[in-house]
C-alpha positions in Angstrom: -3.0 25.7 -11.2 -5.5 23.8 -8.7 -2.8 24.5 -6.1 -3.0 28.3 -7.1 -6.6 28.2 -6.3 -6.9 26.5 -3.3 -8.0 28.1 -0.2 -5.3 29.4 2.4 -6.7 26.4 4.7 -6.1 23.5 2.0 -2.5 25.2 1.1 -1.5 25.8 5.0 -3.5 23.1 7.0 -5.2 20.2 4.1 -2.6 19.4 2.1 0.2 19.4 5.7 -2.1 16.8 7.2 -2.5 14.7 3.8 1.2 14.3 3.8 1.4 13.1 7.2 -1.5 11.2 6.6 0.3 9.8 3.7 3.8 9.5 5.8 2.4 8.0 8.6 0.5 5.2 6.2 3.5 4.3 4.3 5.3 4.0 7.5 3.1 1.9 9.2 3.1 -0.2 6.7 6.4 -0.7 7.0 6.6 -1.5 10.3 4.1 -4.2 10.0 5.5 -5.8 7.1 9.1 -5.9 9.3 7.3 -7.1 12.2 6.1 -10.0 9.8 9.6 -11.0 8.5 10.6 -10.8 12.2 7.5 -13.5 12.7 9.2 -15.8 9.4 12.5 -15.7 11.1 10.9 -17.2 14.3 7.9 -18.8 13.8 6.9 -21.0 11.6 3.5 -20.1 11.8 3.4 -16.6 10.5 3.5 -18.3 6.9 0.5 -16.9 4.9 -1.1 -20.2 4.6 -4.9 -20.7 4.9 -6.8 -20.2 8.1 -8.4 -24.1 9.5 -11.4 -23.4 11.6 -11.4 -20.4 12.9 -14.6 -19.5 12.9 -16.0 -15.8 12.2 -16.5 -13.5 15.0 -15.1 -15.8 17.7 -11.1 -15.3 16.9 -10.0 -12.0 16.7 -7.7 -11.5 13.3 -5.4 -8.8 15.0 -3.6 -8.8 18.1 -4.9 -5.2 18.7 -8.8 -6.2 18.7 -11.1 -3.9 17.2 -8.1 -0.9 16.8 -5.7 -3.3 15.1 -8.6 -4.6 13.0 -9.9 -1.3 11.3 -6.3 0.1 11.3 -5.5 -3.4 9.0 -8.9 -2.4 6.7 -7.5 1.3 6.4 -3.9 0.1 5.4 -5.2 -2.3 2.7 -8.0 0.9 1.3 -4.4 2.5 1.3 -2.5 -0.3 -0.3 -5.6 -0.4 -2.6 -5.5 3.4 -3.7 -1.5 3.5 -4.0 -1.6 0.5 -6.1 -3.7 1.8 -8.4 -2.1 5.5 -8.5 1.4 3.7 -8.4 0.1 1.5 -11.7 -1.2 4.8 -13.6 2.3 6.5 -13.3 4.2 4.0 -14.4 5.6 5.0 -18.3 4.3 1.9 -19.5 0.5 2.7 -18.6 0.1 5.9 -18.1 -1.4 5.9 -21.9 -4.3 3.8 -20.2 -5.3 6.6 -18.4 -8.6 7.8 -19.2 -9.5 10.8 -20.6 -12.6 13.0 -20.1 -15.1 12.7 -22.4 -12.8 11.1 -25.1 -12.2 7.6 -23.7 -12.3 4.9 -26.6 -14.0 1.6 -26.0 -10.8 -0.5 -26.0 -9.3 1.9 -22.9 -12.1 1.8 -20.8 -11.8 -2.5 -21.2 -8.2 -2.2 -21.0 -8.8 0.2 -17.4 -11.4 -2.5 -16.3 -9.3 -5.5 -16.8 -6.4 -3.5 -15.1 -8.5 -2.8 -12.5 -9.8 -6.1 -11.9 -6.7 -8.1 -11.8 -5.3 -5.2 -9.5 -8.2 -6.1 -7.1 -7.6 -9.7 -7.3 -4.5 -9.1 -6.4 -5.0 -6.8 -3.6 -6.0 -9.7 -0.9 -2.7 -12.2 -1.9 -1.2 -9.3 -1.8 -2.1 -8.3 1.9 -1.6 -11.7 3.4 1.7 -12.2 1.5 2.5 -8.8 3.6 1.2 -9.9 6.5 -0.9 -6.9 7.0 -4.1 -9.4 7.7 -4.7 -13.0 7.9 -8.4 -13.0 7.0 -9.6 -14.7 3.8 -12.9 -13.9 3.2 -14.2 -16.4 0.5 -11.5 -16.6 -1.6 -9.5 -18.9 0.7 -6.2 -17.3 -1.2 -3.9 -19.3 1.7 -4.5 -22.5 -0.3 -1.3 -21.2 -3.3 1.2 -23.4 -3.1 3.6 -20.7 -3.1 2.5 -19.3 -0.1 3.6 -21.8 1.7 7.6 -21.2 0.5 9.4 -19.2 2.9 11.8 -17.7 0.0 9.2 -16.5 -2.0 7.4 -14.6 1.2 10.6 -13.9 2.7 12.0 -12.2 -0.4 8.5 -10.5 -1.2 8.5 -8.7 2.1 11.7 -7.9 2.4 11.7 -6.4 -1.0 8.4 -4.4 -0.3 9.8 -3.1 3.0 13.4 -1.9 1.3 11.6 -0.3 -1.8 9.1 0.7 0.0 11.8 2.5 2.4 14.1 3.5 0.1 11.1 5.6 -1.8 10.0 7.3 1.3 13.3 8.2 2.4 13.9 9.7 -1.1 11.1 11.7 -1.3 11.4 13.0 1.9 15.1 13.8 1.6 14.4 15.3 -1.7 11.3 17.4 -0.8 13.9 18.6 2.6 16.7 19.2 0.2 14.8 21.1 -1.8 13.0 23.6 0.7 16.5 24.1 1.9 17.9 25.0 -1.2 14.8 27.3 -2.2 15.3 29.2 1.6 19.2 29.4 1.2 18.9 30.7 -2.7 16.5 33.1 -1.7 18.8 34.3 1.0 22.2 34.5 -0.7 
């Protein structure tokens, strides 16, 4: 229905560049999170252990300066947002979800503590990936299994295959099905 609504710019231009938006996100993820097993095969280094000294403002947390630095704060907003829409449409909370104007007490604590330990998450998470090596003041390098290689190794490899394997599908899918709606319309 909202699509019906929508402007010709949303339908023809918005929602396009939202997708690529989305594409180009999910595939840059990717790519860093492969460039980071690449770094665990060869370095011993690229472990997501805790930073020693390195003193803010004076060490650069990206190879890319100031370019690779926002692009790693955009990517975990992005990891942020598709955790939290990837946690809501899962069968097994999508009853959490709230509801407008009819939200009982116990779901809006069941959403916050969902929320919260989502956010906790969020910066293990990131390092684990290898999308940023900053701590803030949580020091989260300091879990012991941070410092096993098969546990990292394993995470990102799994993120990066799942992670593919989903964006390959739902590309393939969306392609098959354009092609089947343009060839059914023709024959």
């Amino acid at each position: 229905e909202l699509r019906h609504r929508a402007s010709p710019w949303q339908r023809n231009l918005g929602y396009p560049l939202a997708m690529l938006g989305l594409l180009a996100l999910t595939g840059i993820s990717v790519l860093i999170v492969c460039f980071h097993v690449l770094e665990l095969l060869l370095d011993d280094a690229a472990m997501p252990r805790g930073i020693q000294d390195a003193s803010l403002g004076q060490v650069s947390f990206s190879i890319f300066g100031s370019f690779g630095a926002a692009l790693q704060v955009i990517l975990i907003f992005y990891l942020m947002l598709s955790s939290v829409v990837g946690f809501y449409s899962s069968p097994l909370f999508t009853r959490l979800l709230p509801e407008r104007q009819d939200t009982p007490l116990t779901k809006i604590i069941g959403n916050c503590v969902s929320l919260l330990v989502l956010s906790s998450a969020l910066p293990v998470f990131s390092r684990t990936l290898g999308i940023t090596r900053f701590d803030l003041l949580g020091d989260f390098g300091r879990f012991n299994w941070l410092g096993n290689f098969y546990i990292v190794f394993l995470y990102n490899m799994g993120f990066a295959g799942l992670t593919s394997l989903c964006l390959v599908k739902r590309v393939s899918w969306a392609g098959q099905a354009e092609l089947l709606h343009a060839f059914g319309e023709e024959g």
